[in-house]
C-alpha positions in Angstrom: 73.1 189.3 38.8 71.8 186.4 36.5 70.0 183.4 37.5 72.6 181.6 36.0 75.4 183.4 37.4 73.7 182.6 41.1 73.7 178.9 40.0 77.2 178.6 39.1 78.2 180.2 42.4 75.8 178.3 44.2 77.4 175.3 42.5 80.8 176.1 44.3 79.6 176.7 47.8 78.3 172.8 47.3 81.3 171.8 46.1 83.3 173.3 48.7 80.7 172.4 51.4 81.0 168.6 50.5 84.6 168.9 50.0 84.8 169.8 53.8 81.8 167.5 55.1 82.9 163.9 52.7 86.4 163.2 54.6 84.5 163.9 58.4 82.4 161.6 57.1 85.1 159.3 55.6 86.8 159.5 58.7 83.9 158.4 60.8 82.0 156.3 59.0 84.7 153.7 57.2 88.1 154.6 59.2 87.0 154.2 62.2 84.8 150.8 61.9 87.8 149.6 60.1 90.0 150.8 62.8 87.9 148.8 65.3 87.2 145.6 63.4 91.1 145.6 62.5 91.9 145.8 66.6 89.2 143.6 67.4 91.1 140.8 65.1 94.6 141.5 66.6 93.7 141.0 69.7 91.7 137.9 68.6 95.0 136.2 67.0 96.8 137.2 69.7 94.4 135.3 72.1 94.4 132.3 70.0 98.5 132.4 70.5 98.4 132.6 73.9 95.8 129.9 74.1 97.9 127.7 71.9 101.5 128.5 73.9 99.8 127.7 76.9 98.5 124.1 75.5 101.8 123.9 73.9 103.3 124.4 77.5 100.4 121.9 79.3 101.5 119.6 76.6 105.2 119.8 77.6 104.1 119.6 81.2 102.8 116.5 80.9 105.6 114.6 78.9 107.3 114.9 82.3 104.8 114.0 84.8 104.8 110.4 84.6 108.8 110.7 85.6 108.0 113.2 88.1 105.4 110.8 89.8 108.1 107.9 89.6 110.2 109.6 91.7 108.2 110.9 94.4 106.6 107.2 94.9 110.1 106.1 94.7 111.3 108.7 97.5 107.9 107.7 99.5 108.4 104.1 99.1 112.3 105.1 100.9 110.8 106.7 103.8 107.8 105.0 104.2 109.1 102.1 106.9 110.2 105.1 109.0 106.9 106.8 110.0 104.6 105.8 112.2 101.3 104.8 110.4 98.0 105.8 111.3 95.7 108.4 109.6 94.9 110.3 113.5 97.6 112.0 116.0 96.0 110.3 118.6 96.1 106.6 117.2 100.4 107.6 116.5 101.3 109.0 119.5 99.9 105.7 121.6 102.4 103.9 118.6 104.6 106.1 119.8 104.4 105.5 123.1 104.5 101.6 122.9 107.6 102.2 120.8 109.4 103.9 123.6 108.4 101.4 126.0 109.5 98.3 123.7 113.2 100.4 124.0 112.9 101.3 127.7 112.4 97.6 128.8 116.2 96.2 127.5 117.7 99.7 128.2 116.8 99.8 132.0 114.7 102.7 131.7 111.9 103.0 134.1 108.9 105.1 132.0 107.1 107.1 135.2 105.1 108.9 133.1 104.3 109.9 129.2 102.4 112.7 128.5 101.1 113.7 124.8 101.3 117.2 123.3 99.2 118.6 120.5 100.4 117.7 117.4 102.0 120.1 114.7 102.1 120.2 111.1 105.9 120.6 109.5 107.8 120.4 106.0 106.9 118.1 103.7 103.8 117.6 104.5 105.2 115.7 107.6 103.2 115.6 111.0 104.9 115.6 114.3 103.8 113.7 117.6 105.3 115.3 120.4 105.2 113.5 123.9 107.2 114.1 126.9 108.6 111.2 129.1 109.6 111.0 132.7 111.5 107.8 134.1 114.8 106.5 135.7 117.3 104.9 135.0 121.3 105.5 135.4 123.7 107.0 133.1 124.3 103.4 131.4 121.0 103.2 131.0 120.2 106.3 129.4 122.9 106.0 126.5 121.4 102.9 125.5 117.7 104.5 125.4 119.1 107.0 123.2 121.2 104.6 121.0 117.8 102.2 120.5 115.8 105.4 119.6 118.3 106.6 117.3 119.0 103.2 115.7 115.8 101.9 115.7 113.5 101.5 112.7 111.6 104.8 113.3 112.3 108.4 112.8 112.4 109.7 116.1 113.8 112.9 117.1 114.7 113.8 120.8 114.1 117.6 121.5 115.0 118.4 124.9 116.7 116.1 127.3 116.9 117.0 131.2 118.9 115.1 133.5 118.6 115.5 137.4 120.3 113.1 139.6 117.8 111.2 141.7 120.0 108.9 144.4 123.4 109.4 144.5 125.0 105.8 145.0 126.6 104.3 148.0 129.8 105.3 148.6 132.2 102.1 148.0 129.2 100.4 146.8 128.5 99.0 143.1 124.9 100.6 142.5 125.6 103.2 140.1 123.9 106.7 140.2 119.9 106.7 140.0 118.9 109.7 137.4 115.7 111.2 136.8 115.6 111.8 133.3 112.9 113.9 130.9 112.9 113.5 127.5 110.7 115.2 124.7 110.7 112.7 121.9 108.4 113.7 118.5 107.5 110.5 116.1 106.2 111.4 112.5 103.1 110.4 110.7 102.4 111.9 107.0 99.5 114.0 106.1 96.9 112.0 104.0 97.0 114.7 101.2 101.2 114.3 100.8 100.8 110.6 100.2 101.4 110.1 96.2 98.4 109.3 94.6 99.5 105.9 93.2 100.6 105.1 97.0 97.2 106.1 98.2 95.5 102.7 99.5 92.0 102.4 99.9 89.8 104.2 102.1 89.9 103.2 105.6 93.5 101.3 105.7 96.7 102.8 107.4 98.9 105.3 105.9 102.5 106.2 106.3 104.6 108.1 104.0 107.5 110.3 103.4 108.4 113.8 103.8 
């Protein structure tokens, strides 16, 4: 065979070789960078339209706060002469407990004893002040306790009553029946951190709030 028939053939077998080898090539080399870099700046826009619906979003937020924080100070401000101020459990429940005795004086209730419970955080960021009382006092007596606590200025709420009778009166005589009566009564205070933050007063002074 000629030297320039081997060249010729050799010549095709490049051909063919480089035909196979160019689009692997191709393929690896240009598609797939392209492929990557293409991705790469999809996922970038779609970032950058997240980003911008969320401060789209913040921006609507805000359009509404200021109404927002009118009416919670205007539903704190409502609420606010009901609880018992005081930023400790302790210092309330000793309001409490002077509370109960300015009522028990004109309703002829005779406070034997007052005992505090641990105090328990509820809804709202409301705080309740549970104390337990033992006294005397007739039937009269013990609606009118209950009227002036539920009439009164302060949110009280009354969560077990017990009644017992103590003496029974004197048969033909006017002394009405002596009860002994025990009466769980929770006052409210506000948790510092539910107090609107326009309402907040300065550090030190007393807080109540609403719920």
């Amino acid at each position: 065979m000629s030297r320039l028939g081997r060249s010729a053939r050799d010549r095709r077998a490049l051909l063919l070789g480089a035909a196979a080898i160019v689009p692997g090539l191709l393929f690896r080399f240009a598609v797939v960078p392209y492929a990557r870099e293409l991705a790469d700046a999809r996922a970038a826009v779609q970032s950058e339209r997240d980003l911008l619906a969320r401060e789209r979003g913040l921006r609507a937020e805000a359009m509404f706060l200021p109404a927002v924080l009118r009416q919670e100070q205007a539903r704190f401000s409502t609420v606010k002469p009901l609880l018992f101020a005081g930023e400790e459990p302790a210092l309330v429940a000793a309001d409490v407990q002077d509370y109960i005795d300015e009522a028990a004086v004109p309703s002829r209730f005779r406070v034997d004893q007052m005992q505090t419970e641990p105090a328990r955080s509820g809804r709202g960021g409301l705080i309740a002040v549970p104390l337990t009382v033992r006294g005397q006092t007739d039937f009269a007596g013990l609606l009118e306790l209950l009227r002036r606590l539920a009439e009164g200025p302060k949110l009280l709420r009354v969560g077990r009553l017990v009644v017992e009778p103590k003496s029974p009166g004197s048969a033909g005589a006017p002394e009405p029946e002596v009860l002994s009566v025990t009466l769980r009564i929770e006052g409210f205070m506000l948790e510092r951190d539910a107090v609107p933050a326009a309402s907040k007063p300065p550090a030190g002074s007393a807080v109540a709030g609403a719920p």
